[in-house]
C-alpha positions as CSV (number, residue, x, y, z in Angstrom):
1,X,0.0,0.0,0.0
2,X,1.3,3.6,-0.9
3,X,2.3,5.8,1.8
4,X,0.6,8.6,0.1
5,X,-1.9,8.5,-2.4
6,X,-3.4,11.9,-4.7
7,X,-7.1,12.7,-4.5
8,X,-9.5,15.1,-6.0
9,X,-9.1,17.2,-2.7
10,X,-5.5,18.0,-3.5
11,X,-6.4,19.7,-6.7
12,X,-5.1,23.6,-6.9
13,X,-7.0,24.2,-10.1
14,X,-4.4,24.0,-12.6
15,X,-3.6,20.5,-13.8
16,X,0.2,21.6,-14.3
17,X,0.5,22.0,-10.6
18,X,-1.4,18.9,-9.6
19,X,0.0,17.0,-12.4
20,X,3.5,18.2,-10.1
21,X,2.1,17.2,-6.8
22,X,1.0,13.6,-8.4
23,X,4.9,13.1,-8.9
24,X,6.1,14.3,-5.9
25,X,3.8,11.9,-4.2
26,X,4.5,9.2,-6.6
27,X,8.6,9.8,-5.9
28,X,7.7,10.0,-2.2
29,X,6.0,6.6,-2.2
30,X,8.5,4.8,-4.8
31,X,11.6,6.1,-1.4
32,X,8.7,4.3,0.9
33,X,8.9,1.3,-0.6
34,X,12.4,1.2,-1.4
35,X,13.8,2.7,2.2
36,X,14.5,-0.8,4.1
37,X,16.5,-2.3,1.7
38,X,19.8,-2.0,1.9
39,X,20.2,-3.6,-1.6
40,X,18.2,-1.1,-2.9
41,X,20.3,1.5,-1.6
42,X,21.2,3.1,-5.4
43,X,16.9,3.4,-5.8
44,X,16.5,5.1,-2.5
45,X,19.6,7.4,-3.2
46,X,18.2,8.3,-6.8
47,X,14.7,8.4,-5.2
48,X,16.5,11.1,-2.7
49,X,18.2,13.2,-5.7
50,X,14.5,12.6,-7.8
51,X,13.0,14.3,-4.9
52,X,14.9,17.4,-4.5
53,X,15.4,18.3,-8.2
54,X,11.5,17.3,-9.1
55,X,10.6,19.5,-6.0
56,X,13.0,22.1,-7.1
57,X,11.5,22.4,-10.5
58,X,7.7,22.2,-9.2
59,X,8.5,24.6,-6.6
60,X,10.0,27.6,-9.8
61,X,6.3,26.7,-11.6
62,X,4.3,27.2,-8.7
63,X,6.3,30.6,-7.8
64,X,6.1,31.7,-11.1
65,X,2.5,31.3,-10.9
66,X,1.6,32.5,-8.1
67,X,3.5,35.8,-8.6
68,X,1.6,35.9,-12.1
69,X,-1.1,36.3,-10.3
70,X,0.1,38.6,-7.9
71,X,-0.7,36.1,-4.6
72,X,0.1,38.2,-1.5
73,X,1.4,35.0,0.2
74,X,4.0,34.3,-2.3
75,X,7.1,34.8,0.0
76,X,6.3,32.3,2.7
77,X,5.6,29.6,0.2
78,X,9.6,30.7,-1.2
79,X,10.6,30.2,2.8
80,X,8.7,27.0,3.1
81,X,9.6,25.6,-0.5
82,X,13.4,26.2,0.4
83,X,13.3,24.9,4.1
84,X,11.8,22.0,2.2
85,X,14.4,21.6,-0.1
86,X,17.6,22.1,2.2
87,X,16.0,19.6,4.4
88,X,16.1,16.9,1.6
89,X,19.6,18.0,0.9
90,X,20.7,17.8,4.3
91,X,19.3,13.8,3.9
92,X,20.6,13.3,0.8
93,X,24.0,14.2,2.1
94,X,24.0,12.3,5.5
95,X,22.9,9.1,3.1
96,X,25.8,10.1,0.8
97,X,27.8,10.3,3.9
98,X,27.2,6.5,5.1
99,X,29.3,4.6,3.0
100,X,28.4,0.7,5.3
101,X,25.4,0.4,2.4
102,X,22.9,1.1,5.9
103,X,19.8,3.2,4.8
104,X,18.3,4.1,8.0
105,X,19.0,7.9,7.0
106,X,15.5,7.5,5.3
107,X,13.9,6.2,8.4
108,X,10.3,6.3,9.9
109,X,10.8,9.5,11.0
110,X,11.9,11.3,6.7
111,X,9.2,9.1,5.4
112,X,6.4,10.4,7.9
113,X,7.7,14.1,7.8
114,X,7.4,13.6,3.9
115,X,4.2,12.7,4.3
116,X,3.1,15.1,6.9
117,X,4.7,18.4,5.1
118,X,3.3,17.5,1.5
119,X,-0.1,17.0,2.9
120,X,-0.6,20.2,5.2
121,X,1.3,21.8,2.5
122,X,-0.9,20.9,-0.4
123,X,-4.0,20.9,1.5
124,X,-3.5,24.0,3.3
125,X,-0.8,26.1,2.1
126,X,-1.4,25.7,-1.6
127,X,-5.2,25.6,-1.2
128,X,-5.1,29.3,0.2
129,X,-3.4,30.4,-3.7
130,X,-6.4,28.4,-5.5
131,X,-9.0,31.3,-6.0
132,X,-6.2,33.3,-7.3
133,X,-5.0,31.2,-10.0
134,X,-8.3,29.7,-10.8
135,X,-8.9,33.8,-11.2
136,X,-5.9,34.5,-13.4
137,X,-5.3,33.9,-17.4
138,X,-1.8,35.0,-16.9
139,X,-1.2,32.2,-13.9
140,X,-2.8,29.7,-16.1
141,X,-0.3,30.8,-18.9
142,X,2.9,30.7,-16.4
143,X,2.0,27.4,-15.4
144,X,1.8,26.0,-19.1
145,X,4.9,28.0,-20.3
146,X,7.2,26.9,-17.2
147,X,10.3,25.1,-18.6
148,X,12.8,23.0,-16.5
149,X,15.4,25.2,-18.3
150,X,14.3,27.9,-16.2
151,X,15.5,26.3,-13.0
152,X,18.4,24.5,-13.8
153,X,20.3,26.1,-17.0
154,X,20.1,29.2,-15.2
155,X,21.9,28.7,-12.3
């Protein structure tokens, strides 16, 4: 069984944005599965590096959007998207780090804080921008013009 699974009640409006969250989840539950293994320990590791970069490029779109639209609460969604982010890179790191082939890094504790964050984030944090996109032509248009090019070439 999943750890996390997508329904209807996640939606944000834009099928760009919850096409996003429907591969964040999927990534999260494809660590779930994989976390106890030690033989599996190059999945969870490219799980880990899947994460961060697929939640770095989700993260640019839905910024991008919700400053199309003007969303007043765009800068603590920044904060909480890049807490979010140096979190999994302080994981992916310690896991790095541990070279005995031992996976416990992603433990209980990652796994239900994964859970935890993209749930209240989705369900409360992104809900709160929904009117405001589902208001905007030009957030609709931000979210279909986003290209990963944007995030990573221009760095």
């Amino acid at each position: 069984m999943p750890l996390m699974q997508w329904t209807q009640a996640m939606s944000v409006g834009l099928e760009e944005l919850d096409d996003d969250h429907k591969v964040l989840i999927k990534v999260i539950n494809d660590l779930a599965a994989n976390a106890g293994n030690a033989a599996r320990r190059d999945v969870v590791r490219q799980c880990l590096l899947s994460l961060r970069r697929y939640a770095e490029f989700h993260f640019a779109r839905e910024e991008k959007v919700m400053s199309a639209c003007k969303y007043p609460g765009l800068d603590p969604q920044k904060i909480e998207h890049r807490d979010f982010v140096k979190r999994i890179q302080e994981v992916t790191s310690r896991f790095d780090e541990d070279t005995t082939g031992s996976v416990e890094v992603v433990n209980e504790a990652l796994l239900s804080f994964l859970k935890e964050w993209l749930n209240h984030h989705i369900l409360i944090e992104d809900m709160a921008y929904r009117p405001h996109v589902e208001r905007s032509a030009e957030a609709k248009q931000a979210a279909k013009a986003f290209k990963a090019s944007e995030v990573w070439w221009s760095q």
